[in-house]
C-alpha positions, 0 to 999 in steps of 0.5 A, spaced: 094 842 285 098 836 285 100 835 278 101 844 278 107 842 283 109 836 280 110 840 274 113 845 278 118 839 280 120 837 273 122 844 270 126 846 276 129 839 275 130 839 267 133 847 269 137 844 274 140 838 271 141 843 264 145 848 268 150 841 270 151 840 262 153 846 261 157 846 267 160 839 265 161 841 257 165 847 259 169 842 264 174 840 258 176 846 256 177 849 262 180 843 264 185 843 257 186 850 260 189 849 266 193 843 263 196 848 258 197 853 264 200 848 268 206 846 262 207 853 261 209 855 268 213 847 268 217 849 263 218 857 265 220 854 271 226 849 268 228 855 265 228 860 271 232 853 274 236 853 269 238 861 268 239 860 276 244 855 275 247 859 270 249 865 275 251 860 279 256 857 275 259 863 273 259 867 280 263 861 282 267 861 276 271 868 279 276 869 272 284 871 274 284 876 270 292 874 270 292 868 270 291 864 264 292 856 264 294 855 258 298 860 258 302 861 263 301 854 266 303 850 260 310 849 263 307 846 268 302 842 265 308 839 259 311 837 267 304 832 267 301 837 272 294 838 270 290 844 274 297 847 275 292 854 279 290 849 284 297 845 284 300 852 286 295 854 291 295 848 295 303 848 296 303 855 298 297 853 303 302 848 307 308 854 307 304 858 312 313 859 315 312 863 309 309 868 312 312 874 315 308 875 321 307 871 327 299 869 329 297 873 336 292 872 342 292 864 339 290 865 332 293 861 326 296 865 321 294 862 314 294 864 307 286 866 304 285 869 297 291 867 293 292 870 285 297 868 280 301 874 277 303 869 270 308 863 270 312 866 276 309 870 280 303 870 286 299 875 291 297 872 297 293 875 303 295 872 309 291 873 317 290 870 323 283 873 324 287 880 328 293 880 324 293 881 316 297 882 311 299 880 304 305 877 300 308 877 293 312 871 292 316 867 285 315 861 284 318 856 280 318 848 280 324 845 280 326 838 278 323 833 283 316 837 281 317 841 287 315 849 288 319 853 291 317 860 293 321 867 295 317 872 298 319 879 294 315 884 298 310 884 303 305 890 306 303 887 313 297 891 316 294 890 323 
């Protein structure tokens, strides 16, 4: 009976420890597997990063449709003046006196979105937060490389 038992123990054992082979032999490939996985899912998230940052990038990039550096802006870059849409937006920022309507209940009028309508000529929205309005203005930069502006028209809304 003792040596039935021990039999018993032995096959149990072998079948025991042959399922483990199996089990550790299948480990490479399933470790190959997940490794293949894993690169897979690395790259296509660099590519979803990457297509992300595309998008991004070009939402940002809000094209002038009126407006082309090269074009329009070259009599200001021969001056030396290189980003001449930014260079013409900042100084419209600081003549907020060109603005044809007076701020209300403590607010501070302001220009917002500005477009550049060729060598000559912008758009520009205008508010306080209550009041709004927009502006066409000429521009032009005179010999001290100053911009002046004139206000054409101006449509103000309340």
């Amino acid at each position: 009976m003792k040596q039935l038992s021990i039999l018993v123990i032995i096959i149990f054992l072998f079948l025991g420890c042959k399922n483990d082979v199996d089990k550790t032999e299948n480990l490479p490939n399933e470790t190959e597997l997940l490794t293949l996985k894993n690169d897979s899912l690395k790259k296509e998230i660099q590519l979803l990063k990457s297509l992300n940052d595309s998008l991004i990038k070009i939402k940002q990039e809000e094209k002038n449709y009126w407006f082309d550096p090269d074009f329009n802006g070259s009599h200001l870059t021969r001056q030396g003046i290189t980003n001449p849409e930014k260079f013409i937006e900042n100084a419209l920022q600081k003549r907020t006196d060109l603005i044809p309507s007076e701020a209300v209940l403590g607010g501070t009028m302001n220009f917002r979105k500005i477009q550049l309508l060729g060598n000559k000529w912008l758009i520009a929205d205008y508010n306080d937060g209550h009041i709004q309005g927009r502006a066409i203005y000429e521009y032009k930069l005179n010999d001290k490389k100053e911009l002046l502006f004139k206000m054409l028209a101006s449509n103000d809304t309340e």
